[in-house]
C-alpha atoms as one frame of an Amber mdcrd trajectory, in Angstrom:
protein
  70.584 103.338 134.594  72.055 100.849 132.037  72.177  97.704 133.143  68.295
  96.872 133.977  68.206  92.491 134.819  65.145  90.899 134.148  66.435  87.533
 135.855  68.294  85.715 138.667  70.743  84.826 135.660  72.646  86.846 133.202
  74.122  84.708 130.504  76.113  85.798 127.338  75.681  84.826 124.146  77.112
  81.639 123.190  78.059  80.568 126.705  77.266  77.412 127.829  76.890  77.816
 131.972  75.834  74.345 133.504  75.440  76.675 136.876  72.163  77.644 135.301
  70.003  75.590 137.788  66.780  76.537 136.466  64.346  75.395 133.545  64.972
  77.171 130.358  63.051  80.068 129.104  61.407  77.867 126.663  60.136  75.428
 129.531  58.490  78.480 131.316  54.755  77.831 130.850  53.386  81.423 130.125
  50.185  79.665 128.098  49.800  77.419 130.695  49.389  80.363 133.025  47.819
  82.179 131.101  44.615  80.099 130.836  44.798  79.833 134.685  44.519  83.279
 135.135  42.000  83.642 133.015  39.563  81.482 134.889  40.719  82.454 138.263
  40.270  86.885 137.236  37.442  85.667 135.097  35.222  86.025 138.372  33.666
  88.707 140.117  35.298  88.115 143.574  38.296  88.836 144.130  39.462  88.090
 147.616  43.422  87.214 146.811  43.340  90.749 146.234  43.176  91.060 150.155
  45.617  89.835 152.995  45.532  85.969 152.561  44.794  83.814 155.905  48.277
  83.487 157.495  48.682  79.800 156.555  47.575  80.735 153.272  44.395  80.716
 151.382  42.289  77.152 152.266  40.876  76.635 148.736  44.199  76.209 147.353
  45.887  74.143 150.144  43.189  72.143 149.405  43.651  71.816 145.488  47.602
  71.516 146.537  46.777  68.840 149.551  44.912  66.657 146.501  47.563  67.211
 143.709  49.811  65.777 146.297  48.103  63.410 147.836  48.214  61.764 143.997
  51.763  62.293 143.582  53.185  61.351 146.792  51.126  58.501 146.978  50.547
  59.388 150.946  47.590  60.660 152.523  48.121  64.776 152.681  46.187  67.039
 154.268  45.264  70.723 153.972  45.879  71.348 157.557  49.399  70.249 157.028
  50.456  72.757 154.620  51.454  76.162 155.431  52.004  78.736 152.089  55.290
  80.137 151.916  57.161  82.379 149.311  59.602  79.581 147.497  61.545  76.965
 149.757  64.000  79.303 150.335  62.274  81.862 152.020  60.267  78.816 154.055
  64.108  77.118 154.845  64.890  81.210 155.969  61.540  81.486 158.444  62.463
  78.375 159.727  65.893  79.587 160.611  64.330  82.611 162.073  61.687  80.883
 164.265  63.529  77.648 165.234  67.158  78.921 165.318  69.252  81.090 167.319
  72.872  83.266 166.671  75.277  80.478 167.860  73.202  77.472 167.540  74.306
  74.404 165.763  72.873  72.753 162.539  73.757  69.610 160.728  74.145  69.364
 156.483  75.159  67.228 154.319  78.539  67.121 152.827  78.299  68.343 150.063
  74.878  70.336 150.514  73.103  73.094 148.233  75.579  75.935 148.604  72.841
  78.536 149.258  71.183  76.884 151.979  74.423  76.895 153.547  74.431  80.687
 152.695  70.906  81.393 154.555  72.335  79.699 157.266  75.635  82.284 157.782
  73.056  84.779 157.409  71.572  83.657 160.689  74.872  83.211 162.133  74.702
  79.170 162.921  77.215  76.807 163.540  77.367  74.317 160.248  78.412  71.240
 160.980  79.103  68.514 157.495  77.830  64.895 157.500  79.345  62.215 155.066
  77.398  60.752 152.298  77.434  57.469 150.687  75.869  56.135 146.881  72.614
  56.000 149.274  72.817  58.994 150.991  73.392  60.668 154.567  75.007  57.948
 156.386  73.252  57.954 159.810  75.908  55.587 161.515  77.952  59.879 161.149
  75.323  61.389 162.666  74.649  59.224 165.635  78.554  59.710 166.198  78.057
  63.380 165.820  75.319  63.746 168.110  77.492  62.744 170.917  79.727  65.836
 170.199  76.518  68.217 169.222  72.873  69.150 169.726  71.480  70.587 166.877
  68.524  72.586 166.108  67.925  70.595 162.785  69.251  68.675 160.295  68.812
  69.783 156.665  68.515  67.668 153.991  68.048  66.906 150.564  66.675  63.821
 150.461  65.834  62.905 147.077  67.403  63.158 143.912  69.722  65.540 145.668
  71.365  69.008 145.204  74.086  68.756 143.951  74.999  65.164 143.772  71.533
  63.711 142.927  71.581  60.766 145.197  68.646  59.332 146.705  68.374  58.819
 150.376  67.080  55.149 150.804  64.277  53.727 152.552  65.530  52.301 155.558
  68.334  55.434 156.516  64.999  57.691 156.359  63.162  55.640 158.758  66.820
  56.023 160.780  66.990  59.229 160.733  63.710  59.793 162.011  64.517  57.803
 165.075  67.498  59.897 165.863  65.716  62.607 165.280  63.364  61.671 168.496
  65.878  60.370 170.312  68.015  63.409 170.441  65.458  66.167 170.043  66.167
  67.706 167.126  64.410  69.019 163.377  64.844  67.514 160.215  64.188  69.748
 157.258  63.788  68.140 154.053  64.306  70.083 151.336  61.937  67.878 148.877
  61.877  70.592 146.018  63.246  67.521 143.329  60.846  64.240 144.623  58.420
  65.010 142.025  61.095  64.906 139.296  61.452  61.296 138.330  62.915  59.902
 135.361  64.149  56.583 136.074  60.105  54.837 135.582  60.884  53.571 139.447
  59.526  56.215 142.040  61.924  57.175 144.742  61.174  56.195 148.259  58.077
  58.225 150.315  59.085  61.405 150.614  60.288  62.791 154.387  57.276  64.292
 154.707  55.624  61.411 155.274  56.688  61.001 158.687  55.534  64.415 159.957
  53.523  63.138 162.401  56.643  62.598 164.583  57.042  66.505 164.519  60.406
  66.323 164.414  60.023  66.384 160.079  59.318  69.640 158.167  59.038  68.856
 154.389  59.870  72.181 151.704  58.205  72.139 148.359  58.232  74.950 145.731
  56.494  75.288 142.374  59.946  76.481 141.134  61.086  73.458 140.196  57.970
  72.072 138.803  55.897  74.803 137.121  57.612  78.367 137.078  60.471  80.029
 139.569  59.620  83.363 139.070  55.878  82.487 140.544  57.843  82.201 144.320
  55.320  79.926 145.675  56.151  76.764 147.712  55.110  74.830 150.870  56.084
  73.797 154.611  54.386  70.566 155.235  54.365  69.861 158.805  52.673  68.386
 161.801  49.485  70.698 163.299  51.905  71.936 166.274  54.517  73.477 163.792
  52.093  74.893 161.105  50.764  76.777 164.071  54.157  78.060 165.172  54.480
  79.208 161.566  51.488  80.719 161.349  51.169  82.524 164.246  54.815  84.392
 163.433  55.008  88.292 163.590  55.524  88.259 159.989  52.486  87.050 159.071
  50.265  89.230 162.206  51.909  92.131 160.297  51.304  91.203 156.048  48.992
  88.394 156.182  49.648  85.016 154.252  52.030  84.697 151.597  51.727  84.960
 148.064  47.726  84.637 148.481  47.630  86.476 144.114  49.787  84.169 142.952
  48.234  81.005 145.269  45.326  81.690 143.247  46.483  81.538 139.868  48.133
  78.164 140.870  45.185  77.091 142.445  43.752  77.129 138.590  47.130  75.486
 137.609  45.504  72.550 140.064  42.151  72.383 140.044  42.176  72.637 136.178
  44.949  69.681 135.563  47.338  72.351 133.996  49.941  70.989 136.735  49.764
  68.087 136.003  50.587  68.905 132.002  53.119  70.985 132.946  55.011  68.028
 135.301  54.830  65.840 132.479  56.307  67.853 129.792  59.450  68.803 132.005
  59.570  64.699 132.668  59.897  64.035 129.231  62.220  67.251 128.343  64.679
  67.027 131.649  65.121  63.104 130.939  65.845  63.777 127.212  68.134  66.212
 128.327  70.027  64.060 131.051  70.436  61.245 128.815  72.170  63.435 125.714
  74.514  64.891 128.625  75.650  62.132 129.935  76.274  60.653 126.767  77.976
  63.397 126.114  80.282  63.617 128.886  81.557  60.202 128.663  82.132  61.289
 125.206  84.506  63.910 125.962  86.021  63.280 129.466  88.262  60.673 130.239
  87.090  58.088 132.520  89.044  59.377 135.422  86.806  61.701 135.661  83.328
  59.861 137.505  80.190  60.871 137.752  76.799  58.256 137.993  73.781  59.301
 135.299  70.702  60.678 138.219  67.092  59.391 138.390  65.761  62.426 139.159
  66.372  65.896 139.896  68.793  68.793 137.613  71.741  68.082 138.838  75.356
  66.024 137.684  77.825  65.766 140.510  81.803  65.131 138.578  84.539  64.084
 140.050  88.017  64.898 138.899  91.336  63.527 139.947  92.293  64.341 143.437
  95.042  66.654 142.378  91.727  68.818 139.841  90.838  72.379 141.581  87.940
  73.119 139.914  87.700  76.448 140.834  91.353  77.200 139.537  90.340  75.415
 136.342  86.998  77.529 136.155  89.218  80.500 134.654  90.141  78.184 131.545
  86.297  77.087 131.320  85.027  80.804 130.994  87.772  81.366 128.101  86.391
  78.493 126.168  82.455  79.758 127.043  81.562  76.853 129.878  80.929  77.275
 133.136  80.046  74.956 136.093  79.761  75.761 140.160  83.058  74.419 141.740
  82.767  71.592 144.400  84.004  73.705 147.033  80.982  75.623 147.137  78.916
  72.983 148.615  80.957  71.759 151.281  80.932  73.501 154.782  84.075  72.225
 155.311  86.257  73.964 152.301  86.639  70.558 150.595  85.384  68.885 147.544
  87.922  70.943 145.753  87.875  68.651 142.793  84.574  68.632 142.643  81.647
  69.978 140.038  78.366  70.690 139.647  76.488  70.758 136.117  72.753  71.045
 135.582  71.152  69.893 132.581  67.403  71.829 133.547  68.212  74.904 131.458
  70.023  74.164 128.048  68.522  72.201 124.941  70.439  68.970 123.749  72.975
  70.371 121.013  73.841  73.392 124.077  74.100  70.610 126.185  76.532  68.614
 123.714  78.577  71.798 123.478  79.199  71.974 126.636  80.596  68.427 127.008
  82.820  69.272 124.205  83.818  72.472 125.526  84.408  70.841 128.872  86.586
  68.400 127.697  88.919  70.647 126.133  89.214  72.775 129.269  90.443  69.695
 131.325  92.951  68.610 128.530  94.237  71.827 129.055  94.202  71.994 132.619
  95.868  68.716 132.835  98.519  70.400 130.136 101.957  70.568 132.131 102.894
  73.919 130.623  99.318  75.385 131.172  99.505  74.703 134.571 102.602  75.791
 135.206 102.124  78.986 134.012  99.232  79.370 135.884 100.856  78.681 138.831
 103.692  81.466 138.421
């Protein structure tokens, strides 16, 4: 055995991979954590050694429910939140208890490329919405909701993955309404509304409209304290979190993550959380800021892209005739790297197209990278290079 990974991601020295979406190693809080779990094993009971409760251990959807309740600035209750291992694994149970082989579900075009991979793995029928500077346009899916009946839309509704737009007010609200009208789910995949760097708050988050039950909010710690941790959250009306709860995963292994709902439950009750928010806040906008700076530095300006609020994420666009995954090869020989456009459309398009995400490098990586990715486009753009390339 010689190859023994310790992470999701592998990178080489002195490569500069904006597909990194993920904080930094020196943005994981292990002393943070560290104090948390030494007042939460510090005790002499020890019941999230046991199977957790299936909707997961009350004490800390109560600390969670508060933490919340600040941050959202809505009214959340315990009773609304159901424990689940990461968003992804929540977005996956969903799929499993709400979704059949065959059935239909509605994204966003582009959408976070492995959501759309969970949902080939359960065999649905993806259907792409247009977006606009403010987000899913709903005047597209009214029209394609006389062609279709979902099971759910999903949807990134703030600050979103990958093109970091923000959904606005009033097209949330419309959404909704569709979303009773025609009987279908909306899951909001809300993993980046606590991210803010813009001073202004985004709009209320989706899941403050779960009392239709047609909503079902995602939230993850991943994002805001520690991935490896695989903790996150299905907010939901009562009707759902009981659905959810009563699944034959959970009659089988109990709750989820009820060990590591503990030491997070420190992370809350002791304002760690809160710490930890802050300083990613201050790094991530830092880090957006020197990136963007940097980019329209080093690319020419017909290459577009709008500086996010919020979120990890850059969304580029190159000139219509750009194929970012052709020109990947000639990043990766210069030590850059970026996710190609195409991966995040469910229709094969957004070929010109790229993701970068500033979570994971420090500001003179960062820089580098701009540099680095200007160069690669010169030379893509190079007559001769591409014509050999084409041979």
């Amino acid at each position: 055995m010689t190859d023994l990974r310790i992470a999701q991601l592998n990178m080489p020295p002195g490569m500069v991979d904006f597909s990194a979406g993920q904080p930094s190693p020196s943005l994981l809080p292990l002393a943070l954590l560290r104090k948390a779990a030494a007042d939460r094993l510090g005790g002499n009971d020890a019941p999230f050694l046991a199977y957790g409760a299936e909707q997961g251990d009350g004490y800390f959807r109560s600390a969670l429910a508060g933490f919340l309740s600040e941050h959202y600035r809505i009214a959340v209750e315990a009773d609304q939140l159901f424990v689940a291992a990461g968003a992804s694994m929540g977005l996956d149970l969903l799929c499993t208890l709400f979704a059949s082989a065959g059935d239909t579900v509605f994204v966003e075009e582009p959408s976070y490329f492995l959501a759309l991979r969970i949902f080939n793995d359960h065999h649905l029928n993806i259907v792409g919405l247009p977006m606009d500077a403010d987000g899913l346009i709903p005047e597209a899916l009214e029209e394609e909701l006389t062609r279709h009946r979902p099971v759910f839309l999903y949807s990134v509704p703030t600050f979103h993955n990958p093109s970091s737009v923000t959904l606005a007010a009033e097209r949330r609200q419309e959404l909704v309404a569709l979303s009773r009208e025609y009987d279908f789910f909306i899951i909001a995949d809300e993993v980046y509304h606590l991210l803010n760097y813009a001073g202004v708050p985004p709009p209320p988050p989706m899941a403050s409209y779960i009392d239709s039950n047609t909503v079902i909010s995602l939230g993850s710690f991943s994002k805001i304290l520690a991935p490896g941790l695989r903790l996150g959250w299905i907010q939901a009306g009562a009707p759902l979190v009981k659905r959810l709860s009563g699944c034959g995963l959970l009659d089988s292994g109990g709750g989820l993550n009820p060990f590591t709902s503990a030491l997070v439950r420190s992370t809350l009750e002791m304002g760690l959380q809160h710490t930890q928010l802050t300083t990613l806040k201050t790094a991530y906008t830092q880090r957006k800021i020197a990136l963007c700076k940097a980019l329209k530095r080093y690319l020419p300006e017909t290459v577009r892209f709008s500086e996010p609020d919020g979120g990890f994420f850059i969304w580029l666009v190159f000139p219509e005739d750009v194929d970012t995954k052709q020109m990947l090869a000639e990043a990766q020989r210069q030590n850059v790297g970026y996710l190609p456009g195409v991966r995040f459309s469910s229709l094969g398009r957004l070929k010109n197209c790229a993701r970068l995400c500033f979570a994971y490098f420090d500001i003179p990586e960062l820089e580098e990278g701009a540099r680095r990715l200007g160069e690669v486009f010169k030379a893509f753009m190079n007559d001769d290079y591409r014509m050999k390339n084409d041979e």
